[in-house]
N, C-alpha and C positions, 0 to 999 in steps of 0.2 A: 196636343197642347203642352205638356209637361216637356217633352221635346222642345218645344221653341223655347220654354222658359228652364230647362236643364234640372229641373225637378221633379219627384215620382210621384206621379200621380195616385192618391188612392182610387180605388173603384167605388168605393163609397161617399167619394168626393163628385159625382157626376150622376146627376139626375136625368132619366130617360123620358122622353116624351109619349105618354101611353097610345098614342092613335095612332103615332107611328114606329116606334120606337127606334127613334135618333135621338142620339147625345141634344137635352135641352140648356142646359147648367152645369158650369165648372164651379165647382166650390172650394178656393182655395186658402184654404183657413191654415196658420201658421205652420198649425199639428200637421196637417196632411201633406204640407209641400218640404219635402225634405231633398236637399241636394243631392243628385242623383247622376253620374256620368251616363250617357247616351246608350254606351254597349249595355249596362246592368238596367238602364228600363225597357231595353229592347225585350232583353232574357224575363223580367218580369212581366211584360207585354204578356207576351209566348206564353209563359205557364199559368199566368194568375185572368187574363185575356181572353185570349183567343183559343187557346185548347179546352177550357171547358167550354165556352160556346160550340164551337167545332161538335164537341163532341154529345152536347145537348140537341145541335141541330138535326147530327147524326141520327140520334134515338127516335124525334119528331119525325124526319121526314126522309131517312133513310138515303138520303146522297153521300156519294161517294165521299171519303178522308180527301183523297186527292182533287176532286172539284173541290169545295171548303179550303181547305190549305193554300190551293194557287191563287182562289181568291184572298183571300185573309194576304199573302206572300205577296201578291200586286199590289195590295195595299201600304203594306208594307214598304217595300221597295220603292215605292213611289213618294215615301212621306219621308223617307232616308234622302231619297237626292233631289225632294225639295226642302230640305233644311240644308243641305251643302250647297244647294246653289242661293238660297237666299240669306245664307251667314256663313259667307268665305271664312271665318273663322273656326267655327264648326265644321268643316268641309274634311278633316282629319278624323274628328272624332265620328261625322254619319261612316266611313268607309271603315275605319274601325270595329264600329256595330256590324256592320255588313259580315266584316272577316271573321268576326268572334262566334257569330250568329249560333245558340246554340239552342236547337229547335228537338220538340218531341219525334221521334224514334218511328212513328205514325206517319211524321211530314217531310221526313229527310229525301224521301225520292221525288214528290212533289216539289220542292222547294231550291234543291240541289241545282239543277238548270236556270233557274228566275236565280239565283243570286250570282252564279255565274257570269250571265248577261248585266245585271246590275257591276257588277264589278267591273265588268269591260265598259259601262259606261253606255251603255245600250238604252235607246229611249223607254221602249217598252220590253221587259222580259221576257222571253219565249214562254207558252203554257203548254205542256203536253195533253190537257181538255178543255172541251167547250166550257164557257163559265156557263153557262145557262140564259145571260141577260136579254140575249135577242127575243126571248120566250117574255119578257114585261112588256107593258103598256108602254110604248116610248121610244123605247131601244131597236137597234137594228142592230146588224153585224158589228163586232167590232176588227174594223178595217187593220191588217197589218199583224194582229197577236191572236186570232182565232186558229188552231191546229187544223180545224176544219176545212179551213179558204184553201190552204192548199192543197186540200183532199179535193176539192171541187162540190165541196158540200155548201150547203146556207147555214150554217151555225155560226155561234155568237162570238 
């Protein structure tokens, strides 16, 4: 959200829903939205974000850095080229963030590939593991970026 509106989002500014915990509330009170270029909430993303989650998920439930990270990095990559495809004027500064990207020391071999292919412009970015999701209630394989499919395996 801070992304489409070009302002940093505090973490404290967004209230989680307890049953399931997604994002329920943006709260965006004067104090907390502060003008922010793209690539510096990307970097603030990464370390204030996503590496401690990563890294609390880690301690809970012992999955790999690199599952965690490509997912976290799909995510990513995904909310970068749809802000340049839905604000052709931003379309400079999402590929920007892309190039700047400057990621924990943890995620560089996971993430290295997926931005690659982001950069070429590639719909979905290669993953070197299975995300896990085929394993939920819902999900099947996911067609075309599963490492697995072309191993001849049913992974996700």
């Amino acid at each position: 959200m801070g992304a489409r509106l070009g302002v940093a989002v505090a973490v404290e500014a967004i209230r989680f829903a307890p049953d399931s915990g997604l994002p329920e509330t943006l709260h965006l009170a004067p104090e907390l939205a502060l003008p922010s270029p793209l690539p510096a909430q990307v970097d603030r993303l990464l370390a204030e974000g996503i590496m401690p989650v990563i890294q609390a998920l880690r301690a809970e439930t012992g999955l790999s850095r690199r599952l965690l990270w490509e997912n976290a990095g799909g995510h990513l990559f995904w909310t970068l080229k749809t802000i340049a495809r839905e604000n052709a004027d931003r379309a400079d500064e999402a590929t920007e963030a892309l190039q700047a990207l400057r990621w924990p020391r943890e995620a560089c071999a996971a993430l290295t590939l997926m931005r690659s292919d982001a950069l070429a412009g590639l719909d979905a970015p290669r993953r070197r593991v299975c995300c896990l999701r085929n394993g939920l209630p819902g999900f099947s394989r996911c067609e075309g970026i599963c490492p697995l499919l072309g191993q001849g395996a049913t992974g996700g």
